[in-house]
C-alpha positions in Angstrom: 27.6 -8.9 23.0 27.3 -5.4 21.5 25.2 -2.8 23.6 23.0 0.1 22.1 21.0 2.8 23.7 18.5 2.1 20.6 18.0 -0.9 18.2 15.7 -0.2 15.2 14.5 -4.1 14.1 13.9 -3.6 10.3 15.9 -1.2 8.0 13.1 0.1 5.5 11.5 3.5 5.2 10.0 3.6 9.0 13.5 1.9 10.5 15.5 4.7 8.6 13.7 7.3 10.0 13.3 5.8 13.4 17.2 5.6 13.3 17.9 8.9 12.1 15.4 10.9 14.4 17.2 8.8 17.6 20.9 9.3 16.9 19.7 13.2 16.0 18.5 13.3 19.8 22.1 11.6 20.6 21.0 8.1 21.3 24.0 5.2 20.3 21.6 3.6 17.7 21.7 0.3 15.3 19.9 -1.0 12.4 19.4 -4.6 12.3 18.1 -5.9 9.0 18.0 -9.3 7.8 19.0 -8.5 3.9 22.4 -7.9 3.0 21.4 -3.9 2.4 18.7 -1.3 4.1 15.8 0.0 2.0 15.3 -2.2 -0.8 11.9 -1.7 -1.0 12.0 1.4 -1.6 14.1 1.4 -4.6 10.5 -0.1 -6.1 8.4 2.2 -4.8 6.5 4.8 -7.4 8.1 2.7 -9.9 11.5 3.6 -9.3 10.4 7.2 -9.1 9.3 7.1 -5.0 6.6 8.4 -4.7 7.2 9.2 -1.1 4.3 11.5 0.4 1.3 13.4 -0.3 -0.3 16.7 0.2 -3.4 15.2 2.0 -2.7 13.2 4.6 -6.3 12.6 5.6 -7.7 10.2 7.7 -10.2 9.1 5.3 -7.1 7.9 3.1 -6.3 5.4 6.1 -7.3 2.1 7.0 -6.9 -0.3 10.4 -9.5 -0.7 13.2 -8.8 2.2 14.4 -7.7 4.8 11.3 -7.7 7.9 13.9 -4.4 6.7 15.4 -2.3 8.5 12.6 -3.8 11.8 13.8 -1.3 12.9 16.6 1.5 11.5 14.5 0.9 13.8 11.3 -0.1 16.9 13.9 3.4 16.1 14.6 5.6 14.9 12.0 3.0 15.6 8.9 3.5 16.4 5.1 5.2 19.5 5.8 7.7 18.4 7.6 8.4 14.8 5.6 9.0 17.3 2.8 11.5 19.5 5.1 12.9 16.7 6.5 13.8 15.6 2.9 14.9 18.8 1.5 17.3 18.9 4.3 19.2 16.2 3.2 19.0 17.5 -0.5 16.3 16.0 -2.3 14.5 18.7 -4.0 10.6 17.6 -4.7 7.8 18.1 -6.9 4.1 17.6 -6.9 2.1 15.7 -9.8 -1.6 14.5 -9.6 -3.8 14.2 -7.1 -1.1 15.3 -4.5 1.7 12.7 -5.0 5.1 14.0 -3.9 8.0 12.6 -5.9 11.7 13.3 -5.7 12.4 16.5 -8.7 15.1 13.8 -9.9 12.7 10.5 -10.8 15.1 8.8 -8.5 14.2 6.6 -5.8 17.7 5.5 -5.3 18.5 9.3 -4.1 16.1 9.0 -1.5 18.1 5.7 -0.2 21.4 7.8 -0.6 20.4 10.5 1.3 18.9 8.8 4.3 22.1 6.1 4.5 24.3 9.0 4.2 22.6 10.6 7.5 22.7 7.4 8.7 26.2 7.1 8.0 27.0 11.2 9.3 25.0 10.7 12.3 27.2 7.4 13.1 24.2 4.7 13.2 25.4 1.5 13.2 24.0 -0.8 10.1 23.7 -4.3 10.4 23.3 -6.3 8.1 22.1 -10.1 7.0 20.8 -10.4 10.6 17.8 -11.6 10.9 16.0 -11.0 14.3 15.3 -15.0 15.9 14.3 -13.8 19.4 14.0 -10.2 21.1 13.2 -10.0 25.1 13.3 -8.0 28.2 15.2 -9.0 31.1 16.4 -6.5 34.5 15.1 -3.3 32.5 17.5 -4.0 29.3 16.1 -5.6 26.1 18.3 -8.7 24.6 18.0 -9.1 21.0 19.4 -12.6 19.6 20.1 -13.0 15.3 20.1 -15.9 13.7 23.9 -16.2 13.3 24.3 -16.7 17.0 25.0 -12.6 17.7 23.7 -11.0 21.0 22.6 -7.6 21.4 21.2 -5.4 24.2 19.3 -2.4 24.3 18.0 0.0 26.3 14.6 0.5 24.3 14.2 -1.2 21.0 12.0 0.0 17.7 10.2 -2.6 15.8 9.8 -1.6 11.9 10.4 -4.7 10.2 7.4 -4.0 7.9 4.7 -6.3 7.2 4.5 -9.4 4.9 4.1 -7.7 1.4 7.0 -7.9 -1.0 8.9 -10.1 1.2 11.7 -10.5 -1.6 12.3 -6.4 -0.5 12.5 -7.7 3.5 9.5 -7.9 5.1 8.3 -11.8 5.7 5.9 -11.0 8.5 8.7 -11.3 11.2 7.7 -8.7 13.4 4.3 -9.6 13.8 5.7 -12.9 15.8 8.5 -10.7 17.5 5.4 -8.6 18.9 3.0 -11.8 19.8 5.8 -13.2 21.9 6.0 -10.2 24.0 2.2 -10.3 24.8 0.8 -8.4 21.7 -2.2 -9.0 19.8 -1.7 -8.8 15.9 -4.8 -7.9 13.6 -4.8 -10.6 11.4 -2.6 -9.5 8.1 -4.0 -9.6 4.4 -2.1 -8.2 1.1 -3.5 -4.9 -0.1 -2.7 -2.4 -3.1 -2.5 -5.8 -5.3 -3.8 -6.9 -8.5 -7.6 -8.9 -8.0 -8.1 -12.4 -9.8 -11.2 -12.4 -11.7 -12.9 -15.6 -13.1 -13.6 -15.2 -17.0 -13.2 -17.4 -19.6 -12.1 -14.0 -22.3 -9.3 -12.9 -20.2 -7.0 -13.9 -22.0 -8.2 -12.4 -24.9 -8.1 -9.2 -23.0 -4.9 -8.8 -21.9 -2.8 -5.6 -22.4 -5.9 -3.8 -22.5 -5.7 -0.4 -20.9 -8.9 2.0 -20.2 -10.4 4.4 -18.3 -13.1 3.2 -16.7 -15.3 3.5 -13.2 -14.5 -0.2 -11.2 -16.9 -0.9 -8.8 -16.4 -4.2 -6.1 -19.7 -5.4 -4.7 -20.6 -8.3 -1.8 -23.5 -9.9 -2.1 -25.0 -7.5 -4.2 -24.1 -4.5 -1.7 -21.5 -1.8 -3.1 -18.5 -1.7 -1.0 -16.4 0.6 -2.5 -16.1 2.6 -5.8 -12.9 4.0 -7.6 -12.3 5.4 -11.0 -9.5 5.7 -13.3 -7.2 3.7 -15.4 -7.5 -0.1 -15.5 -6.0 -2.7 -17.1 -7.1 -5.9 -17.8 -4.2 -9.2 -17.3 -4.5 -12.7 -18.0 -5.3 -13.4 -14.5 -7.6 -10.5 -13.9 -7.3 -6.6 -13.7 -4.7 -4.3 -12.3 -4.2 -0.4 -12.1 -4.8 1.9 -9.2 -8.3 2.0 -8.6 -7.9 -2.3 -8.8 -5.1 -1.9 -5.7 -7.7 0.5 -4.1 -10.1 -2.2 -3.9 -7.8 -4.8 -3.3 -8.2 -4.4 0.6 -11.7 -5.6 0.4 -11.0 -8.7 -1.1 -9.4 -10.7 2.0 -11.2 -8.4 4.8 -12.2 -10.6 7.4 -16.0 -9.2 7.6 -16.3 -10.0 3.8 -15.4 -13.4 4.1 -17.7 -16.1 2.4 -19.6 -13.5 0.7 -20.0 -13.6 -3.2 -17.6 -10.8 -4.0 -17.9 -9.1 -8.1 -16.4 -6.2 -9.9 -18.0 -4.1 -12.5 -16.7 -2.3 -15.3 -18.2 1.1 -16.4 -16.4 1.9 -19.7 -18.3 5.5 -19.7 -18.8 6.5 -16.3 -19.6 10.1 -17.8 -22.4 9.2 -19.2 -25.8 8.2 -17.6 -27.7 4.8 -19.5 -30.3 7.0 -21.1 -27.1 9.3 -22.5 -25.8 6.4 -24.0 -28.1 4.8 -25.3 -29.1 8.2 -27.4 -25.3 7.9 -28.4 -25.3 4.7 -29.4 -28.8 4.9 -31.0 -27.6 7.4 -33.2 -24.4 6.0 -33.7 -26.0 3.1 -35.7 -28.5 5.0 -37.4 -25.7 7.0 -38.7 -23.6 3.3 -39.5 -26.8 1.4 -40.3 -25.6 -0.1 -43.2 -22.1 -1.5 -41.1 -22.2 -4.9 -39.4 -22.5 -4.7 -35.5 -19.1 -5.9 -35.1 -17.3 -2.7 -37.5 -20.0 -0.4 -36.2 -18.3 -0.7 -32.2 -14.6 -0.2 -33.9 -14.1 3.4 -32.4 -16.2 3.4 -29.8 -14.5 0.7 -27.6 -11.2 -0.9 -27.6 -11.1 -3.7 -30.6 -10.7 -6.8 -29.0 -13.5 -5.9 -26.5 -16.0 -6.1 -29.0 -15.8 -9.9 -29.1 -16.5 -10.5 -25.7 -19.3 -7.3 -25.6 -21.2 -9.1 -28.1 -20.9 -12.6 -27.3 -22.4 -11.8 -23.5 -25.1 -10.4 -25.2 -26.1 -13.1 -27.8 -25.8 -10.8 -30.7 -24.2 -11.8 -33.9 -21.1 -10.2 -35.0 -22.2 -9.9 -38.3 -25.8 -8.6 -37.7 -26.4 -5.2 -39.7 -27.2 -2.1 -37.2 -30.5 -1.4 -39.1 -31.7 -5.1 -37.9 -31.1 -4.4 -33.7 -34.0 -3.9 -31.3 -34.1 -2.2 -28.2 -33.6 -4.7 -26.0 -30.6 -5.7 -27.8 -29.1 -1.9 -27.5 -30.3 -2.1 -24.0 -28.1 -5.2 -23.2 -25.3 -3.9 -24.9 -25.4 -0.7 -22.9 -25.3 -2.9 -19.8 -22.0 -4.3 -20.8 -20.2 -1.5 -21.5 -21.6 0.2 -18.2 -22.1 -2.5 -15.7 -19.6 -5.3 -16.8 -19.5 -7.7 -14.2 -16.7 -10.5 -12.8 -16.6 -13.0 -10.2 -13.6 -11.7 -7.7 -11.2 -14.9 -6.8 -8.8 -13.7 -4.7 -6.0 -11.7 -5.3 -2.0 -11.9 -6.2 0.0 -13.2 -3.0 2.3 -11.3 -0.7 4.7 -11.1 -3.4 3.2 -8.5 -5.8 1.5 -6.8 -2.9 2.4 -3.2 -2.2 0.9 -3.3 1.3 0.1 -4.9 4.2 -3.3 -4.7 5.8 -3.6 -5.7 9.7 -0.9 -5.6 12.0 -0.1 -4.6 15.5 -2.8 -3.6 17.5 -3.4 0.2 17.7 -5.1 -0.1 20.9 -2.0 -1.6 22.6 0.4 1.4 21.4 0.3 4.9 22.8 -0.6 7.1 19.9 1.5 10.0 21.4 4.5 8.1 21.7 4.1 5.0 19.6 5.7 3.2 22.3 3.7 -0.3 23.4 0.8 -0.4 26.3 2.8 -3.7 27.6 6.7 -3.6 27.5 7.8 -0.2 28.2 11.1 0.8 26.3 9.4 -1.1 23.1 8.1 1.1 19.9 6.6 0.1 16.8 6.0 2.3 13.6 5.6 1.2 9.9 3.5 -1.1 8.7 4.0 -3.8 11.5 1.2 -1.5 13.0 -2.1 -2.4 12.0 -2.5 0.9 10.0 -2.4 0.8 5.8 -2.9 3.6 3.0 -3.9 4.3 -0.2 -1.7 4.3 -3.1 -0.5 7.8 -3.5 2.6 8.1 -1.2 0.2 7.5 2.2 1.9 4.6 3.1 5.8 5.9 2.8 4.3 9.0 4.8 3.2 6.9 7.4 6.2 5.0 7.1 8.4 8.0 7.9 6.2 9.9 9.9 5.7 7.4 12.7 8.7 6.1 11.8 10.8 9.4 12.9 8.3 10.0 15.9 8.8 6.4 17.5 12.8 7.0 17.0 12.3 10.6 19.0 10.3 9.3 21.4 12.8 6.2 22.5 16.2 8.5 22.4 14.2 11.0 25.0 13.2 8.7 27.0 16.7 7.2 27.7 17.7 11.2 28.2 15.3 11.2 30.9 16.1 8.0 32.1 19.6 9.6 31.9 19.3 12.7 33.6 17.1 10.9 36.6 20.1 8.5 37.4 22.2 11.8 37.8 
């Protein structure tokens, strides 16, 4: 039996901060993690490049049943000081589009060194290839048993074993039953920021095929959600970042059994009536081209099958011989393309976990649980998920370093009472 004053469960992004903030505050702290290194996942994250905050760390860029929870941990521990916190242990950062913060070296390996070298400086104990089987609370001390048959004991422990995406990086979903057992309620988990599954019979013939485009995901005819940017289309579907925005619609559990689609503008800066005048005079101006060669230029190549096959016009019709109705249809392809949604990619190419620990059972000030004192969650084991754009490794180290400053004080209270 080894004894801790603080056991983070879960050595990712949140459990690295947690662990850091609580041996800064002199607490005896330990990682346990259940791969044979900490922080694999986010040697993957912004592509290798980690793309680990954001300038705008808005609500509106959050998600949960109750979003407004991240509020008192950013008032705290917000963009300002993730960055600080960063450039103290020597990784210098930069800014690119719409916010993203990224490491000035393109490295997400250097933002694993850095935090395992505090780790290391600050004498945190790592653990690893222990994997959590049983965590309790008996006579005011916390017993955590691993699957090898180890024992440890705690006076307060901090959950951040992540959620169930990318489980091949460490999470497998693992915390959520950790937390259930000890009388919590967990929102029930979906994958988010993943590709969607569409049903058509020409994906195949589409894929590689990268454009900007508006994507818009509709239930039942309603409009959920919109995003805009660059898409591209798979053999199984579409992916790119406004697909993983929309992603999180797919599995929510008040859209289930509704007919979900997604549609495709290819010129979202243009109104119907402004292009149709373009395309109008487009084939005046090629009246004498085929429908098929006229279209080479104005949309990718091997779109044009597809276009014209939905519309029931023949390839090889000459642009003098089309009606309006024909242009109209046309236009209504390349602006309202529409696909039957079926699902998404599983856990394993998700970026994200939506659902989670229940934010209503955690104190927001403190991120320490409602039922079992001593007990903290942060990370995505909390039923809180972000956009792409570095919102969810903020929130990742944000509540991370929070819960871990809010455990070591306690036990220097608990400390200083017993004196």
């Amino acid at each position: 039996m080894k004894e801790f004053d603080v056991i983070v469960i879960g050595g990712g992004a949140s459990g690295l901060a947690a662990a850091i903030s609580s041996a800064r505050r002199g607490a005896k702290t330990a990682i346990l993690e259940r791969l044979s290194r900490v922080g694999k996942k986010i040697l993957v994250t912004g592509n290798g490049r980690c793309n680990f905050s954001n300038t705008s760390l808005k609500k509106k860029k959050y998600h949960g049943t109750d979003p407004a929870f991240i509020r008192y941990t950013f008032s705290q521990f917000g963009g300002g000081q993730i960055v600080e916190f960063f450039e103290e242990l020597g990784i210098l950062h930069k800014e690119e589009e719409d916010g993203r913060i990224f490491p000035r070296c393109d490295q997400a390996g250097a933002v694993l060194d850095v935090l395992r070298y505090e780790c290391q400086r600050l004498e945190v104990v790592e653990l690893c290839d222990r994997e959590v089987s049983t965590l309790s609370k008996q006579d005011g001390k916390f017993e955590v048993h691993v699957q090898n048959g180890e024992k440890f004991v705690s006076d307060r422990v901090i959950v951040t074993a992540g959620g169930k995406s990318s489980p091949q990086f460490g999470s497998n979903g693992s915390g959520f039953a950790l937390a259930q057992k000890l009388g919590h309620t967990v929102v029930e988990p979906f994958p988010t920021l993943v590709q969607i599954k569409l049903d058509d019979g020409f994906l195949n013939h589409l894929k590689g095929i990268k454009i900007e485009a508006r994507v818009s995901l509709y239930a039942s005819e309603n409009l959920i959600d919109t995003q805009e940017g660059e898409i591209l289309l798979t053999d199984y579907g579409i992916s790119g970042i406004p697909a993983l925005q929309l992603s999180r619609f797919v599995h929510h559990p008040e859209l289930k059994g509704m007919h979900l689609t997604l549609h495709i503008d290819q010129f979202p800066e243009l109104q119907f009536h402004d292009l149709k005048k373009l395309i109008i005079e487009r084939f005046q101006k090629l009246h004498y081209k085929t429908i098929q060669d006229a279209m080479i230029g104005l949309v990718n190549k091997r779109m044009i099958p597809p276009i014209l096959s939905f519309t029931k016009i023949d390839k090889k019709m000459i642009c003098d011989e089309l009606n309006s109705a024909q242009i109209d249809a046309l236009i209504h392809q390349l602006k309202d393309r529409r696909f039957k949604i079926n699902g998404t990619l599983s856990w394993r190419d998700a970026q994200a976990t939506a659902g989670g620990v229940a934010t209503k059972e955690i104190d927001e000030r403190t991120l320490e649980s409602k039922i079992v004192p001593g007990l903290y969650f942060a990370g995505e084991v909390i039923d809180i998920h972000g956009d792409s754009g570095g919102y969810n490794l903020a929130w990742a180290w944000a509540s991370g370093y929070m819960a871990g400053l809010h455990a070591a004080g306690s036990i220097q209270s608990k400390k200083r009472r017993k004196k």
